[in-house]
C-alpha positions in Angstrom: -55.4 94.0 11.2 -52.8 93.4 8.6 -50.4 92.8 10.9 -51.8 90.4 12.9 -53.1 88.1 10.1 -49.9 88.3 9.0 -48.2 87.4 12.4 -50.6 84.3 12.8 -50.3 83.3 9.1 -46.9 83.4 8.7 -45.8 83.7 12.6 -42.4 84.9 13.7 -39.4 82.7 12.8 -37.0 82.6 15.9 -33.4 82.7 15.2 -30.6 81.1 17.5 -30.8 83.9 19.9 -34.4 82.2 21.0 -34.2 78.5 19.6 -30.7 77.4 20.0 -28.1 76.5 17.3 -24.7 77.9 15.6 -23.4 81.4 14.5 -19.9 80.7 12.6 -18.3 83.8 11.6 -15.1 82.8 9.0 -13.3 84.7 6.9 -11.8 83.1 3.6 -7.4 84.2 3.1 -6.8 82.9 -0.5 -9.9 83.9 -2.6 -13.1 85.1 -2.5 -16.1 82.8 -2.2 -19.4 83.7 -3.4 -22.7 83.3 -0.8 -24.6 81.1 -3.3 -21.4 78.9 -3.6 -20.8 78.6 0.3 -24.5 78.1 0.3 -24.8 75.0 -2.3 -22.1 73.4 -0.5 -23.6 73.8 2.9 -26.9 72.2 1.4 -25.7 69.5 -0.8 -21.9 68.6 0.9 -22.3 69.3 4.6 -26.2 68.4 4.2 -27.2 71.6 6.2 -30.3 72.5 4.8 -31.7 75.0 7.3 -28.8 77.6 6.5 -28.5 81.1 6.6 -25.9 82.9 5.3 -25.2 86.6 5.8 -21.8 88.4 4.2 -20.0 90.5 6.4 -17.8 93.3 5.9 -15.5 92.7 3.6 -15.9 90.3 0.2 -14.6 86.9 2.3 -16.2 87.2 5.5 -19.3 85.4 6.0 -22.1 85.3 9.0 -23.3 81.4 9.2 -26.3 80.0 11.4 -27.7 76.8 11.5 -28.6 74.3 13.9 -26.8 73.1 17.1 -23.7 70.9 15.9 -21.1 69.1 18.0 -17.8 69.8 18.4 -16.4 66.7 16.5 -18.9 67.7 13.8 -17.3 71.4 13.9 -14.1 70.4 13.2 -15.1 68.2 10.7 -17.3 70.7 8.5 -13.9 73.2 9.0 -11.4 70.9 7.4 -14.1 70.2 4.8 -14.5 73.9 3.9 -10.9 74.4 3.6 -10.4 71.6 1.6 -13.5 73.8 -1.0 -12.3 76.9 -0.8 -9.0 77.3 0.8 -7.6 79.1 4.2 -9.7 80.3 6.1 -9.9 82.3 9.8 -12.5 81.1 12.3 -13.4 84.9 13.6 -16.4 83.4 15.7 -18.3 80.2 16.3 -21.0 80.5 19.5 -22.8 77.3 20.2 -26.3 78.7 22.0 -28.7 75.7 23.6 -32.3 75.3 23.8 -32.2 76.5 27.3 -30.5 79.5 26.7 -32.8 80.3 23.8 -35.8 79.9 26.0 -34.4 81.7 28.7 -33.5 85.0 26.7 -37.5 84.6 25.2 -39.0 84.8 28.3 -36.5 87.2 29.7 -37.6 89.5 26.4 -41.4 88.9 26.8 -40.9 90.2 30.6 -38.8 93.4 28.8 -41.1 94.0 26.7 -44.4 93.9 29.2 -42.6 95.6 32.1 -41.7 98.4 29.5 -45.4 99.0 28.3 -46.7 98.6 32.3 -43.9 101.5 33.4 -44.5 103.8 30.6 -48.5 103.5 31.1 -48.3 104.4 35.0 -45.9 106.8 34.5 -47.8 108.8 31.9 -50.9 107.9 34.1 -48.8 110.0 37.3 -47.6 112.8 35.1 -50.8 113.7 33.9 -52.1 113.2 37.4 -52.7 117.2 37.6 -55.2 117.1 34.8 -58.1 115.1 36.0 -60.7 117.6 34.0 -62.3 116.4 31.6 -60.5 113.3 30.9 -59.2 111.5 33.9 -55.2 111.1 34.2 -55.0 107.2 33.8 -57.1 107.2 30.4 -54.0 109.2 28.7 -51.9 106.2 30.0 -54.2 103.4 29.2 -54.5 105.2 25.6 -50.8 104.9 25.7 -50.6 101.8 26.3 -52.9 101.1 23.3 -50.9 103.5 20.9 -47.5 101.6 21.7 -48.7 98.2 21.2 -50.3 99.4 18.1 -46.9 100.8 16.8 -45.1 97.3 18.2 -47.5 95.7 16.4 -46.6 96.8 12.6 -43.2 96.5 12.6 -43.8 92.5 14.1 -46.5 92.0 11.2 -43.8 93.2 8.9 -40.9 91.0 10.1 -43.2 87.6 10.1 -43.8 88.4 6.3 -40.2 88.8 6.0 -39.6 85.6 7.6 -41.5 83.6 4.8 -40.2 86.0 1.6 -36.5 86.5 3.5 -36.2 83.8 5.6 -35.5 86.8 8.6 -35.3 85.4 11.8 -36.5 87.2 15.3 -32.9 87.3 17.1 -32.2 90.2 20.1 -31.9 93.0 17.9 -35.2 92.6 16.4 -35.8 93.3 20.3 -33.8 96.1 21.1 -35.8 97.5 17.7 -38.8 97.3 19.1 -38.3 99.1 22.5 -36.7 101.6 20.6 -39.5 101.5 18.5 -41.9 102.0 21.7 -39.2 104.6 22.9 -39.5 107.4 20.0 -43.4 106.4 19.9 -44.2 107.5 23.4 -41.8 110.7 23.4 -43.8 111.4 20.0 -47.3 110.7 21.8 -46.5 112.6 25.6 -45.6 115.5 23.1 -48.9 116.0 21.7 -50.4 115.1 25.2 -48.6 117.3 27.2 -49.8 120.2 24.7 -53.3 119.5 25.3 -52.6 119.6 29.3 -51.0 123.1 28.9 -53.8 124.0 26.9 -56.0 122.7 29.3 -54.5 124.8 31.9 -54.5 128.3 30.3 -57.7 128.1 28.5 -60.9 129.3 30.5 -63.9 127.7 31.8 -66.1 126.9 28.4 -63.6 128.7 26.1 -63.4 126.1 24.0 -64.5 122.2 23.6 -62.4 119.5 24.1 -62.6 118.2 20.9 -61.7 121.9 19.3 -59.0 122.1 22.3 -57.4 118.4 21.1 -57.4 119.3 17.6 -55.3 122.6 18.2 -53.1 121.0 20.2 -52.3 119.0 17.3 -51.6 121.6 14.9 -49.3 123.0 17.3 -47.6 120.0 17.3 -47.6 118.5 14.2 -44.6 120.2 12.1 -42.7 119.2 15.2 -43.4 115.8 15.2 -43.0 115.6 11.5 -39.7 117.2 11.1 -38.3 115.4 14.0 -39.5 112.0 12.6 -38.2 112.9 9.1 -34.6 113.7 10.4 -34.4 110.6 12.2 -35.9 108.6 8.8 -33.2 110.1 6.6 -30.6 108.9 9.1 -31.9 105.3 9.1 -32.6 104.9 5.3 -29.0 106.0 5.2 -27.9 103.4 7.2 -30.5 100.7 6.1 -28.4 101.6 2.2 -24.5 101.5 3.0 -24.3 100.5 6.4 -23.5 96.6 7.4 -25.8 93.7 6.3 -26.4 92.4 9.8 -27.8 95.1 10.9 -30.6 96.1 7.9 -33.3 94.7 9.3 -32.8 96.2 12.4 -32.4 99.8 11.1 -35.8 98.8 9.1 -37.6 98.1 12.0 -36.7 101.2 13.7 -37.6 103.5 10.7 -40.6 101.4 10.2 -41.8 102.2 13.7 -40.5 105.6 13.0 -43.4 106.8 10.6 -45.7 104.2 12.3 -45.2 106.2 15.4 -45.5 109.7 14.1 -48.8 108.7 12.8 -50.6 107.0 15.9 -49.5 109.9 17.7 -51.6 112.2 15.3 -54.0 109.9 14.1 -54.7 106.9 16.9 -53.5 108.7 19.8 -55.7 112.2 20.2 -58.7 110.6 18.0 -58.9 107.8 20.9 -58.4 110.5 23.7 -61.7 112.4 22.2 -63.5 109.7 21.7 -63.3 108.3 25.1 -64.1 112.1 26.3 -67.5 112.1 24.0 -68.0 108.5 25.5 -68.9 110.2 28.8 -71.8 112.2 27.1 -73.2 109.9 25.1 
């Protein structure tokens, strides 16, 4: 709920990838030039007010984006910031269009739907086998709902970000995501495919589903944990030294990371016996 009054309070800001305008990679030669610095003069000089600039690798190499410029106006802001600050190397500088932006945002919708529809059906077929007591295409309709629920946080956590960081939804905030959905599914058909074998060996009455559901849990619970954890200590490592352009994307993957673990556990098998106990009720 969190997440979605935050996505339709603060909604998701689209960056260049999606709306169109400038990256400008440059890198400074003579001295080093501070990101508050390069910022006032984009703001008050160049009058570029919608700025955002990210530091590179390196003390003098600096990540620009802003809206879509001309080409006389490019050269014209480059002799202007070497007149400020010196030399400088123009490393990139990608003009992207409206239409390209809205192009690569439907094209990512489509990604991001087809990716939900396959991995629902395909659970829905491999559990096709076990039809007793709890028909094969509820574990992929319940899959469906456990991976947009863990899509879902991460996205509520980037639009706050927007408003407090000014972070923008680009393609890697993308490619996040269906990782994201990627880990959350292996981490849910894990705990699933537990209760089918247990299913299978257990004998007619032997136990209730609900007692059946919650052992398969237990069984695979340090597994899910300790598999979660090792990939978590990987992307906090990366989130702390590695490059600044891609911290929010390693946050958004460890984000989904404990987000997934728990649905798995808690959202995932809770919604599978409840839909079961539906039946008798």
């Amino acid at each position: 709920m969190a997440s979605v009054i935050s996505i339709g309070y603060f909604n998701l800001k689209p960056g260049i990838d999606f709306s169109g305008g400038i990256a400008w990679e440059i890198k400074f030669s003579e001295k080093p030039a501070a990101k508050g610095e390069l910022l006032d003069f984009f703001n008050n000089t160049l009058q570029i007010t919608d700025a955002a600039i990210i530091p590179q690798e390196g003390n003098n190499n600096f990540l620009i984006r802003f809206k879509t410029i001309s080409e006389t106006e490019h050269q014209q802001y480059l002799k202007k910031i070497e007149e400020k600050f010196g030399a400088l190397e123009e490393l990139q500088f990608q003009n992207i269009g409206p239409s390209v932006g809205e192009e690569l945002r439907k094209k990512s919708l489509w990604a991001f739907g087809l990716v939900l529809l396959a991995i629902s059906l395909y659970v829905a077929f491999a559990f096709r086998k076990v039809s007793r007591p709890v028909s094969s295409w509820k574990y992929g309709i319940i899959t469906l709902v456990t991976l947009f629920h863990d899509a879902l946080i991460p996205a509520g956590m980037f639009a706050m970000l927007g408003k407090l960081l000014n972070a923008e939804v680009d393609t890697n905030f993308v490619v996040a995501i269906l990782v994201v959905m990627g880990f959350s599914v292996h981490d849910t058909i894990v705990v699933f495919d537990r209760i089918r074998e247990n299913l299978r060996n257990q004998k007619d009455g032997q136990s209730s589903f609900e007692n059946l559901v919650n052992q398969s849990v237990n069984e695979t619970m340090s597994r899910s944990i300790n598999t979660s954890l090792t990939l978590a200590l990987t992307l906090i490592a990366l989130y702390i030294w590695g490059p600044d352009t891609l911290k929010l994307f390693n946050l958004v993957i460890l984000v989904g990371t404990v987000v997934g673990t728990y649905s798995s556990i808690f959202v995932a098998s809770p919604l599978l016996t409840l839909w079961q106990k539906s039946k008798k009720l």
